[in-house]
Residue, then its C-alpha position, 0 to 999 in steps of 0.5 A: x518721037x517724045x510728042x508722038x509717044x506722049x500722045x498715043x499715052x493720052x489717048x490710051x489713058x482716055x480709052x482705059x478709063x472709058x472701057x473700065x469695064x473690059x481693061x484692068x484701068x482701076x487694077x493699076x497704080x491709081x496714084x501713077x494714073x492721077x498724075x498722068x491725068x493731071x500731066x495731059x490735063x485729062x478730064x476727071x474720070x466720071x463717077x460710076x454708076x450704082x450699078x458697078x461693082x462696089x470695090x470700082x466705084x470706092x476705086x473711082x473715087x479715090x481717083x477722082x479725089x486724087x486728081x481733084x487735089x493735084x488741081x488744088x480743087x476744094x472738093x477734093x476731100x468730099x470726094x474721099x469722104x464718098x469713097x470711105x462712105x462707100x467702104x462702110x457701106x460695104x461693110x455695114x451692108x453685110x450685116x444690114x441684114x443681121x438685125x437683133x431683137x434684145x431680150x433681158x436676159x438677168x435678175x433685176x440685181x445681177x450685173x454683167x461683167x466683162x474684161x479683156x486683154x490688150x493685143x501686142x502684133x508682133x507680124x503682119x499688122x496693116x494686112x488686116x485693114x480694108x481695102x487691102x484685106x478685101x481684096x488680097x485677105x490678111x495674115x497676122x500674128x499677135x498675143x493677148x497680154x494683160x498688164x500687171x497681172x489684170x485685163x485692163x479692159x473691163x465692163x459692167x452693165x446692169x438693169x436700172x429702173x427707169x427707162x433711160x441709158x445711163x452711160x458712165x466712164x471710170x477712168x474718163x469720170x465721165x456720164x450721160x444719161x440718153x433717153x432718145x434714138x437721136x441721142x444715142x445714135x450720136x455716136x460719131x464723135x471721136x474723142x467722145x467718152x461714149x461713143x463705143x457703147x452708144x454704137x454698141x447699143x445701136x448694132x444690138x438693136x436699140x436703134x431703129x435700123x438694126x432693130x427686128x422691131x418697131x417702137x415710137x421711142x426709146x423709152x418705149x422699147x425701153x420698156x417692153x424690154x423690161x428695164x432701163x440699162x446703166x453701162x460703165x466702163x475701165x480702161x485701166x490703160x492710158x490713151x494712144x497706147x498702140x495696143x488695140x484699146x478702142x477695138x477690143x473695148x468695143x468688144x469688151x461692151x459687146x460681149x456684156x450687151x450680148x450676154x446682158x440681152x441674151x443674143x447669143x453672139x459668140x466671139x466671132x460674131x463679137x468681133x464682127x461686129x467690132x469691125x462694123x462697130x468701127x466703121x459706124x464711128x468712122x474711125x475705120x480699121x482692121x480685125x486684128x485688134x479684137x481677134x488679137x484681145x478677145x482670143x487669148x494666146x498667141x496665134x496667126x490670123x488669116x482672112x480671105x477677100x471679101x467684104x465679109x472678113x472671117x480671120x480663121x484663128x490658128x493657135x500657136x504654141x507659147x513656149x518662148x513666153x512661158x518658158x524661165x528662160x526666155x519669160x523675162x525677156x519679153x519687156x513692156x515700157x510706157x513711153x508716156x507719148x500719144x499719138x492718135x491712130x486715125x489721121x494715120x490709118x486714113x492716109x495709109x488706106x487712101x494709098x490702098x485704094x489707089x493701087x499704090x505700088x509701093x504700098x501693096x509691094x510692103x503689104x505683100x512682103x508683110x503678110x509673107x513675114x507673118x508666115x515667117x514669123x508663126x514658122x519662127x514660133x512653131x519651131x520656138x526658135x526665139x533668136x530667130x522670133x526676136x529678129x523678125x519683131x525687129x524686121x516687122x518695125x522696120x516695115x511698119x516704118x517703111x510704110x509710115x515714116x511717123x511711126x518711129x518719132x524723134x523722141x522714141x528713137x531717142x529711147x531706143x538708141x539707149x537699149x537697142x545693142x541689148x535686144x534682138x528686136x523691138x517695135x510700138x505695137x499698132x501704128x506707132x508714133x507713141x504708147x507702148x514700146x516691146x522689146x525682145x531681150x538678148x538674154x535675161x542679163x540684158x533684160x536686166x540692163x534694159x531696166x536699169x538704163x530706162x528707169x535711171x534715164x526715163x524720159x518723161x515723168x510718165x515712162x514706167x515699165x509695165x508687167x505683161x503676161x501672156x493671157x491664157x483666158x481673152x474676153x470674159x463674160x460672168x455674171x454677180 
């Protein structure tokens, strides 16, 4: 009976995948699928035509990969790189058609100078991320803070006479000077002090394929332009800090771009970009980071399938981090860990693609709790508001067993009975830790205990404050 049963499950399993089209083959969980096929040692799905549509072929793929690595097949990888690839090529393909013509837009003395805050998601983070957001849309709720009374993120951007790119990095005490498409289009580094605004430029249209004009090189369109351009950026923030840094940075030198070549992007459009913008590095990931920081406040964030992600932004009130009562509870501590972001995102979107069950179960559940979470906020009930902060770490560790490492549960253990909840902001593993304070006493001890016993000689207390202003742009 078992043989028979086996049986008519391999041949279900061959008929499901070669009548893709008519069966719901590539809605299932892909993970369960490439078990089985390895199991009845099944041939490897064929790839889709270019015919099929996008979001079945990046599934495919995925398939095929997975297959591939239970087989201990070496090209497994090149098939997860082609399904990333057809992820940005979904994405760019939208605004392939959106190509800029960048005009100087100030005097030859004045500067452009933008600034930004940092995000904290306190709900609903991972719902934002392609696919999952392509295909179910996302819901999160987050804040734009500033630290220690500043935007953390600021850049200035200027004409120069000559007609070169002059890229500088304060914080890095790094410079390049790029003087060729081919330099400045080699943007996919990661780690690499300029890689944001070389694909900033790039999205603004100098750069051939996002260009409405044709020249024979950079200095020539340099030139027509009117001058050359010199960049410098802050990030007055460490590396790793799990509060939406690389994302709202690439806003932050859009926004200058923008208003330094007159193209008339508004923050939608910059956050947009943002998104492209990533996918153009390969580092992938959401919207939430940018809306988070160039929008200021706190507020819940809600996008719907599709490859074209518009969040629509809706403000929540900012009693609970405004009022005496409560302003001193919210608490920001550097762990002085890093961990980068992307080996995670990669792993987590990898699940997404294939359908894992458990995975869009949690993803579910989270986007669920940031309506839990803005209902909590609208009522100002912040007892209630600090426990779901607990609940949302709770399901970003559930997602990735990374996330809360051996050296910040150690932190945690000595403050945990003093808060109502507490999380790392963004992926965890590292950066910063919020806590949500009982009461303004035990704030207080939160502060003794994690100055007194810090531990490493970079953990230190940050000041944050809600900011009431996200991205700005002025001019000198």
């Amino acid at each position: 009976l078992y043989e028979q049963r086996n049986a008519f499950r391999k041949e279900n399993w061959k008929g499901l995948a070669a009548n893709y089209e008519k069966s719901v083959f590539y809605q299932l969980d892909l993970l369960d699928a490439a078990n089985e096929f390895v199991r009845f040692n099944l041939d490897t799905p064929d790839v889709l035509q270019e015919d099929a549509a996008p979001m079945l072929r990046i599934h495919n793929r995925m398939l095929r990969a997975r297959i591939m690595k239970l087989r201990e097949d070496k090209d497994c990888a090149k098939e997860e790189q082609a399904a990333f690839q057809l992820l940005r090529d979904g994405l760019l393909g939208v605004m392939n058609e959106r190509k800029s013509h960048p005009t100087l837009n100030v005097y030859s003395d004045q500067i452009v100078w933008s600034r930004s805050p940092v995000r904290i998601d306190v709900a609903g983070g991972w719902t934002d991320t392609p696919p999952y957001s392509l295909y179910s849309g996302g819901s999160v709720v987050n804040l734009a803070i500033e630290l220690n009374g500043q935007p953390p993120l600021q850049v200035y951007v200027k004409p120069c006479k000559e007609y070169h790119i002059t890229l500088r990095s304060i914080d890095m005490g790094a410079m390049e000077v790029i003087r060729n498409y081919e330099e400045l289009q080699d943007y996919k580094k990661v780690g690499s002090p300029f890689s944001i605004p070389k694909a900033a430029l790039t999205l603004a249209g100098f750069a051939p394929a996002f260009s409405t004009e044709s020249y024979p090189s950079l200095a020539k369109q340099l030139e027509a332009f009117g001058s050359g351009i010199e960049i410098t950026l802050l990030a007055a923030i460490p590396a790793g800090s799990g509060l939406g840094t690389s994302s709202i940075l690439a806003s932050t030198v859009l926004g200058a771009i923008n208003d330094f070549c007159g193209l008339a992007w508004d923050k939608n459009d910059i956050c947009s970009y943002t998104l492209v913008l990533e996918q153009l590095l390969t580092t992938g990931g959401g919207w939430q980071d940018q809306y988070g920081g160039v929008f200021s406040g706190i507020k819940l964030l809600q996008s719907e399938a599709g490859f074209e992600q518009h969040p629509l932004v809706r403000w929540l009130p900012d009693q609970l981090f405004i009022h005496p009562d409560y302003r001193d509870c919210h608490l920001l501590y550097y762990t002085g860990i890093t961990r980068t972001a992307k080996s995670i995102l990669a792993e987590i979107v990898s699940s997404m693609f294939l359908n894992s069950g458990p995975h869009l179960s949690l993803l579910a559940e989270m986007k669920a709790h940031a309506m839990d979470m803005s209902e909590a906020i609208l009522r100002s009930n912040f007892d209630s508001f600090g426990r779901l902060v607990g609940k949302t770490w709770i399901q970003n560790q559930a997602l990735d067993c990374g996330t809360n490492p051996p050296a910040v549960a150690a932190i945690i253990e000595k403050i945990k009975d003093y808060t109502l909840g507490y999380k790392l902001p963004g992926a965890g593993g590292g950066g910063y830790l919020y806590m949500v304070a009982k009461d303004p006493q035990a704030a207080g001890q939160i502060r003794r205990i994690l100055t007194e016993q810090a531990p490493n000689p970079r953990a230190r207390f940050v000041e944050m404050t809600l900011s009431d202003k996200g991205l700005q742009v002025s001019r000198s």
